[in-house]
C-alpha positions in Angstrom: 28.4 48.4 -19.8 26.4 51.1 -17.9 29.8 52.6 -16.7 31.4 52.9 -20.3 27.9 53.6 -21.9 28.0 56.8 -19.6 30.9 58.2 -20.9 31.4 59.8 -24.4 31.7 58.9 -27.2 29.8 56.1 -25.9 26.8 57.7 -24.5 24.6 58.0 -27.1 24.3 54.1 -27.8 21.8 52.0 -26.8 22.0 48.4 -24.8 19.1 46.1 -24.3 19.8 43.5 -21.4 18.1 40.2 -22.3 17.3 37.7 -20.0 19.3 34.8 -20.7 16.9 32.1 -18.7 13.7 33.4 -19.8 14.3 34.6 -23.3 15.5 31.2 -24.6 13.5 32.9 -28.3 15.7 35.7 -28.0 19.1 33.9 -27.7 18.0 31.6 -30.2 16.6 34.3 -33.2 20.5 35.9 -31.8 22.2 32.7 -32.0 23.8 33.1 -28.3 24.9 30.2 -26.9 26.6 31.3 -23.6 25.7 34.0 -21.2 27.0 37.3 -20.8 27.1 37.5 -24.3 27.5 41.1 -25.7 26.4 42.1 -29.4 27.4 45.2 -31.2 25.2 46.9 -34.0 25.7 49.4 -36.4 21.9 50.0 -37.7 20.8 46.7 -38.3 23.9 45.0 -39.2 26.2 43.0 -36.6 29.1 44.0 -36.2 30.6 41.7 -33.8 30.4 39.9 -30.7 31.8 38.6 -27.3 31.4 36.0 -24.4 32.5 36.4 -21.1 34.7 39.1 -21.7 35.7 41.0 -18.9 39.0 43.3 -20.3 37.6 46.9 -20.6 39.7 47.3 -23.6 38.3 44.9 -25.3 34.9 45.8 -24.5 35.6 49.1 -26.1 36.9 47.6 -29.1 33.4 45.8 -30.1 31.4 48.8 -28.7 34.3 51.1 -30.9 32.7 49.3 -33.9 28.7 50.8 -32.9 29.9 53.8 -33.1 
């Protein structure tokens, strides 16, 4: 994520890194279940998700959708 969030159009977003061990309130008000989950908003709204994704193409898809 800091690689692609570097880059345009990309750089102007936002990430938060949450501690997955020690901010068991956080996945929970999130509803993560697994680690090295990634969230995408637009605003306030959700607008989608993945787990243990690794494919940069898909990673730019759900970020695609912040935009």
């Amino acid at each position: 994520m800091a690689e692609l969030t570097r880059r345009a159009p990309y750089n102007g977003l936002v990430q938060f890194r949450v501690d997955y061990d020690t901010r068991q309130d956080v996945m929970k008000q999130f509803g993560v279940r697994d680690r090295s989950t990634l969230i995408a908003f637009k605003g306030r709204r959700e607008v989608g998700r993945l787990s243990w994704e690794t494919d940069e193409k898909a990673i730019r898809a759900l970020v695609g959708k912040a935009l």
